[in-house]
C-alpha positions as CSV (number, residue, x, y, z in Angstrom):
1,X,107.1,23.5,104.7
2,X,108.3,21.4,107.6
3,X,111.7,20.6,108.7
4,X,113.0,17.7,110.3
5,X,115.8,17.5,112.4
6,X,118.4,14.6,113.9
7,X,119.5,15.9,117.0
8,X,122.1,13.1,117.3
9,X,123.6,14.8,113.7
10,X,123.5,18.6,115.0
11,X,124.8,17.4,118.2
12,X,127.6,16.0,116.6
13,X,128.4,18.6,114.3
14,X,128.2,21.2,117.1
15,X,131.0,19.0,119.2
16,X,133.2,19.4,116.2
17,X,132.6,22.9,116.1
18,X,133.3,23.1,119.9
19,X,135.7,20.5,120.6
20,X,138.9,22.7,119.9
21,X,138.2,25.3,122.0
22,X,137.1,23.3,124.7
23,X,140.8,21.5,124.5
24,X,142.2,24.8,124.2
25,X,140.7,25.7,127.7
26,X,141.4,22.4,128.8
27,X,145.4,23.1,128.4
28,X,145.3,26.6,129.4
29,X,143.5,25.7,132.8
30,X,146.3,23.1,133.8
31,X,148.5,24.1,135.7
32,X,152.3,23.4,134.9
33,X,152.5,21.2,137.8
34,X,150.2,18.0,138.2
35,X,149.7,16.0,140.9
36,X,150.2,12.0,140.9
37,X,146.8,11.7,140.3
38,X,145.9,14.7,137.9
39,X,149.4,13.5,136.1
40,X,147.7,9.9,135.8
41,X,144.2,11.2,134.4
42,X,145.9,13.2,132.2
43,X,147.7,10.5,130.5
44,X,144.7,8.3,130.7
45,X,146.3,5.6,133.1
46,X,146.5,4.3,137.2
47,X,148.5,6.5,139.6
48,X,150.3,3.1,140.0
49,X,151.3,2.6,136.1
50,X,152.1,5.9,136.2
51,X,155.1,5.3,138.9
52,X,156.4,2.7,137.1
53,X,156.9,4.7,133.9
54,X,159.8,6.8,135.3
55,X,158.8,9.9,134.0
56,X,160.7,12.5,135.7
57,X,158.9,14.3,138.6
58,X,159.5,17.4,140.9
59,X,159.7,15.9,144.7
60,X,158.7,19.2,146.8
61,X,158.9,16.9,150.1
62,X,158.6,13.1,150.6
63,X,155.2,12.9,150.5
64,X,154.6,15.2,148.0
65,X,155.4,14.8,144.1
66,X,154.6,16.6,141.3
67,X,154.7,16.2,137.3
68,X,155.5,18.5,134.5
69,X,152.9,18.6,131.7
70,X,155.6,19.3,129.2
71,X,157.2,16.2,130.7
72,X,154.0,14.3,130.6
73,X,153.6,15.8,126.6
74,X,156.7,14.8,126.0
75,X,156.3,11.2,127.3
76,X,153.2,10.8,125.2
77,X,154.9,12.0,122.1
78,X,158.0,9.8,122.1
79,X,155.7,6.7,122.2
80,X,153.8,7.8,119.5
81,X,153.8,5.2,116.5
82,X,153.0,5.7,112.8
């Protein structure tokens, strides 16, 4: 008997499997205050789009600013359209 198997298949079905907790990592590991740029990956845009937006942000000094990640959640959530 011989089995044949799609790789591309088990791989997917192992990332759906795995994806979750990965994610659930993913949060956990964040810290609750992000940088300009980590604030920007994390929302998926530029550092620049990201100061336009007017998302509130934590000014420790004048040349450093940080974000909130349940600022930036929140941000995402309100523009979220059905």
């Amino acid at each position: 008997m011989r089995f044949e198997i799609n790789i591309e298949e088990l791989a997917g079905e192992l990332w759906k499997l795995v994806r979750p907790e990965i994610q659930s990592l993913q949060t956990q590991a964040l810290p609750s205050l992000l940088s300009r740029k980590d604030a920007a990956r994390y929302l998926g845009i530029s550092a620049r789009m990201l100061d336009s937006l007017g998302i509130p942000r934590v000014e420790i000094s004048d040349r450093c600013v940080r974000y909130r990640r349940e600022d930036l959640d929140r941000f995402a959530q309100e523009r979220i359209r059905a």
